[in-house]
Structure formats: structure tokens, C-alpha cells
Phi, psi and omega in degrees: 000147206234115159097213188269002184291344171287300195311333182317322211262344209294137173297337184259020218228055204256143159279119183271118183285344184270354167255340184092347183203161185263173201219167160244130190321326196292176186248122185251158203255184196308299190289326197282004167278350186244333178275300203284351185280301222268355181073006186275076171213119198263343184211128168297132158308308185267051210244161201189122206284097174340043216260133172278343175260031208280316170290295195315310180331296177332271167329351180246000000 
């Protein structure tokens, strides 16, 4: 998977109600905001797989 379709899975990968659209959390410096707008990236550095049932797991 390539690109912001990765971001879909991402954990930093949030929706903001106050913009109307989702964004990534992380704090990215100049070039990595430009790569990430524009989709010109084949692998994220901070990308971390969402997984939500992840504390359940634990727990059981």
C-alpha cells in the first residue's frame, strides 16, 4: 500500500471536527508535510498500524 491509502490504517491518522477533514497528528517538519499533502511517499517513517482491539487482547 502506497501513499495517504496507508494513512487510512494509521494510528496519527485522526479525524478533526473542527476542520471538517482528517489530518495526521504527527509532527512532521516542512519537507515531510509536502511529501504527505501531495502524496509523493512510498513509506512513512512514523506510520504505526492502528490496532484498537489491541488492550483487549491483553486483557483476556
Amino acid at each position: 500500500m502506497k501513499g495517504k491509502g496507508k494513512c487510512d490504517y494509521c494510528l496519527y491518522y485522526d479525524y478533526d471536527e473542527y476542520f471538517n477533514y482528517y489530518v495526521c497528528e504527527m509532527n512532521l517538519d516542512e519537507d515531510e508535510m509536502a511529501r504527505f499533502i501531495t502524496g509523493n511517499y512510498s513509506e512513512c517513517p512514523y506510520f504505526q498500524f492502528d490496532d484498537e482491539y489491541k488492550i483487549v487482547r491483553k486483557q483476556m
